[in-house]
C-alpha positions as CSV (number, residue, x, y, z in Angstrom):
1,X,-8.3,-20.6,6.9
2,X,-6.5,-17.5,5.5
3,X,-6.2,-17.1,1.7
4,X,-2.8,-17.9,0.0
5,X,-0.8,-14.9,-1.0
6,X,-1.2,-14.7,-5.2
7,X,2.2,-15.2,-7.0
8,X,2.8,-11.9,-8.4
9,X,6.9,-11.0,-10.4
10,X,7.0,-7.7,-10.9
11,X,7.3,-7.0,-14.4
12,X,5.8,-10.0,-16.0
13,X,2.3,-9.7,-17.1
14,X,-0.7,-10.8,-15.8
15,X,-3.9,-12.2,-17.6
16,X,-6.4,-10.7,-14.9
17,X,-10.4,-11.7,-15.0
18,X,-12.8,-10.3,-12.8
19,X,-16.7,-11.5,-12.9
20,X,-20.1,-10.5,-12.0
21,X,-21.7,-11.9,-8.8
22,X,-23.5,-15.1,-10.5
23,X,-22.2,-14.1,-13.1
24,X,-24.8,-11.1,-13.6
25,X,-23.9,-8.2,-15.0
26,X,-21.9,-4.8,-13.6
27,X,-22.5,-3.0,-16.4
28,X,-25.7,-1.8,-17.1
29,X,-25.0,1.6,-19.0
30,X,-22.7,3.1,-21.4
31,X,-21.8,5.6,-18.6
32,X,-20.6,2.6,-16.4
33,X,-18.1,1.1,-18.8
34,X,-17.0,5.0,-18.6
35,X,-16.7,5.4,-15.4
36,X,-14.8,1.9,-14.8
37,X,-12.3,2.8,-17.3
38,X,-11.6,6.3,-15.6
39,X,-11.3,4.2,-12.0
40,X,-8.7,1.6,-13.8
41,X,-6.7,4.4,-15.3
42,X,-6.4,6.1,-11.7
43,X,-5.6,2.7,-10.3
44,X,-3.3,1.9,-12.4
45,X,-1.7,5.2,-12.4
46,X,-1.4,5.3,-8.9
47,X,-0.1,1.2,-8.3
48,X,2.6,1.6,-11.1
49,X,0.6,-0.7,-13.3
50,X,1.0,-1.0,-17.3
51,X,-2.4,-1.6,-18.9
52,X,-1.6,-3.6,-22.2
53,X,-5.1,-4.7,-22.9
54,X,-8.5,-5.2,-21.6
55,X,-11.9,-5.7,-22.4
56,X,-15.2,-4.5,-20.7
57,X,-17.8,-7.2,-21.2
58,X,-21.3,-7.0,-19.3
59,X,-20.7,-9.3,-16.8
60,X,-16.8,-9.2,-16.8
61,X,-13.6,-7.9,-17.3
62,X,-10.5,-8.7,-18.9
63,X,-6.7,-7.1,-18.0
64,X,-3.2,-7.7,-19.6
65,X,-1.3,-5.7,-16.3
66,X,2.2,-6.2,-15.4
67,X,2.6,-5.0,-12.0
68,X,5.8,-3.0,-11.3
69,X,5.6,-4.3,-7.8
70,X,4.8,-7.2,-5.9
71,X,1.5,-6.5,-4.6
72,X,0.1,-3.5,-7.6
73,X,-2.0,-5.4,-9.1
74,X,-3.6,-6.5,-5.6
75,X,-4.1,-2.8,-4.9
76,X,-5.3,-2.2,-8.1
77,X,-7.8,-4.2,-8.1
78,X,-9.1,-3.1,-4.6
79,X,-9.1,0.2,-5.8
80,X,-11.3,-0.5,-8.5
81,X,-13.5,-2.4,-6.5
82,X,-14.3,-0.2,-4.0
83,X,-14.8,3.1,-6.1
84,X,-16.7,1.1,-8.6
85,X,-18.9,-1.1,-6.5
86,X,-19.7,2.3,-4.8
87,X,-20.6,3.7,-7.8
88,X,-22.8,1.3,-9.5
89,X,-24.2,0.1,-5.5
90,X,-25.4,4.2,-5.5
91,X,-26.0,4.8,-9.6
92,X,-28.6,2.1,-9.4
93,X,-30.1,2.1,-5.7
94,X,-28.8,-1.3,-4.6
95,X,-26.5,-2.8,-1.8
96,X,-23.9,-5.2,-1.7
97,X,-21.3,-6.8,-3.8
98,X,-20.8,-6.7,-7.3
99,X,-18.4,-9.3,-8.2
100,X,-17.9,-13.1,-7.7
101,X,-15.0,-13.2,-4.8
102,X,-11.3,-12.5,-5.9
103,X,-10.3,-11.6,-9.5
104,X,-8.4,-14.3,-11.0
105,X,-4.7,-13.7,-12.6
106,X,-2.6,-15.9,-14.3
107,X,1.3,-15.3,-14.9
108,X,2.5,-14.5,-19.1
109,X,4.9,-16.8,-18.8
110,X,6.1,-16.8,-22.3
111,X,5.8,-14.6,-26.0
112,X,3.4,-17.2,-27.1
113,X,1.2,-16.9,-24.4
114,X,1.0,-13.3,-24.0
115,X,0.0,-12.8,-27.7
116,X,-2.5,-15.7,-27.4
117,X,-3.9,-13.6,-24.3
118,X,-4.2,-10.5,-26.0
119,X,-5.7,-12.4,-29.0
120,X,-8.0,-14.1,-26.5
121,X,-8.9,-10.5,-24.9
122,X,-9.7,-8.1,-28.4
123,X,-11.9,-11.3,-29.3
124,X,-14.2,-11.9,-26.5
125,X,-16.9,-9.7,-27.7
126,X,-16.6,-11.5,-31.2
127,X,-16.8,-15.1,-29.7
128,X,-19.4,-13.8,-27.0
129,X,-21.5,-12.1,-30.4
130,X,-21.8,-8.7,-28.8
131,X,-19.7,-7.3,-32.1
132,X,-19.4,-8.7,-35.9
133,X,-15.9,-8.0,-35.5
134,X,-13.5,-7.1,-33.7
135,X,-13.2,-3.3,-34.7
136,X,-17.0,-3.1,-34.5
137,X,-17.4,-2.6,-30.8
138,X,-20.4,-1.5,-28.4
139,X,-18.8,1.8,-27.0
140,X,-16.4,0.9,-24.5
141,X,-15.5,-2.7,-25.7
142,X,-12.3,-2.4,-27.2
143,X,-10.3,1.0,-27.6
144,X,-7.5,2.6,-26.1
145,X,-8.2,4.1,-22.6
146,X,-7.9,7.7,-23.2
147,X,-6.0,10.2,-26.0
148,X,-2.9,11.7,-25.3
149,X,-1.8,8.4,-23.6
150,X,1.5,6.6,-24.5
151,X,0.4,4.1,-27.4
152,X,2.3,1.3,-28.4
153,X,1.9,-1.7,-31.3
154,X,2.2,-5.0,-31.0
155,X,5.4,-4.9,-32.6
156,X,7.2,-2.8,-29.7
157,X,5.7,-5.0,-27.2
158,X,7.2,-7.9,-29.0
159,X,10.6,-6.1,-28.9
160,X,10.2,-5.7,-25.1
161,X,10.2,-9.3,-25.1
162,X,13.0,-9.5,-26.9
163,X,11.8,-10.8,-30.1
164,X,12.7,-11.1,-33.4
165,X,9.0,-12.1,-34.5
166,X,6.5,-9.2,-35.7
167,X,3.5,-10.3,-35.7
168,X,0.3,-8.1,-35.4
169,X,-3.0,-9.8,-34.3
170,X,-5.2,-6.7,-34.3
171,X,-5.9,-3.4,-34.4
172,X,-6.2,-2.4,-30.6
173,X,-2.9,-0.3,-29.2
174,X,-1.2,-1.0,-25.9
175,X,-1.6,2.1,-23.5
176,X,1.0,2.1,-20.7
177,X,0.4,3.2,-17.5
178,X,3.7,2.9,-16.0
179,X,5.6,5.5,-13.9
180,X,9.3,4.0,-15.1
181,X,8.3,3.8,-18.9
């Protein structure tokens, strides 16, 4: 039976989560979290996706992505998978896959839910008690992607959404990717 096509808007955001096979993990280095984040910048980058927030746990990632077409975050993701499962699969002398089938993605339907996901995102290290906090991080856990990048605030996000709330859960900056911002 052949999967069922994801429901993707362009231009909304996605919650994305992507797990270890058994949910081991697919990070074993500080250079892996490293060379992940330069595969999602080129992904991104080259599938028109806006990368609002993530978070690199050992066994998992995290994404806030709004595509800015039907099937980027799709490719995205592919991307990622097969550069970075090719990496690690000849980093560490092993064979076959990395991660537990598709990645999962759920639509930001609303304001409300798209802070409570970003909120959800910068804590996960916190809750999982990798980090005392959530500015004290373990490298790559939370932090923009690279300098020299187009940063944002919350509060400008907010505005995108057209709201007249400002409201600023953390300190981690939104980095945009997109070719039409």
């Amino acid at each position: 039976m052949a999967r069922k096509p994801r429901f993707t808007i362009p231009g909304v955001p996605q919650h994305i989560i992507q797990r270890g096979n058994n949910r081991d993990p697919c990070f074993f280095s500080v250079a892996d979290y490293s060379r992940y984040l330069e595969i999602l910048e080129e992904a991104a980058q080259k599938n028109d996706v806006a990368i609002h927030s993530y978070v690199l746990m050992t066994n998992h990632v995290h994404l806030l992505a709004t595509p800015n077409h039907k099937h980027a975050n799709s490719h995205m993701m592919q991307d990622i998978g097969r550069k970075y499962v090719r990496f690690i699969n000849r980093s560490y002398q092993r064979s076959g896959t990395l991660w537990e089938g598709r990645f999962k993605a759920s639509l930001i339907d609303s304001e409300a839910y798209l802070l409570t996901c970003m909120r959800y995102i910068e804590l996960n290290p916190v809750r999982a008690m990798m980090v005392n906090t959530q500015l004290n991080t373990r490298g790559q856990a939370i932090k923009p992607m690279h300098k020299g990048q187009q940063i944002f605030d919350y509060n400008l996000m907010l505005n995108t959404w057209h709201s007249d709330k400002m409201i600023r859960i953390g300190s981690m900056p939104i980095v945009s990717y997109s070719k039409t911002a």
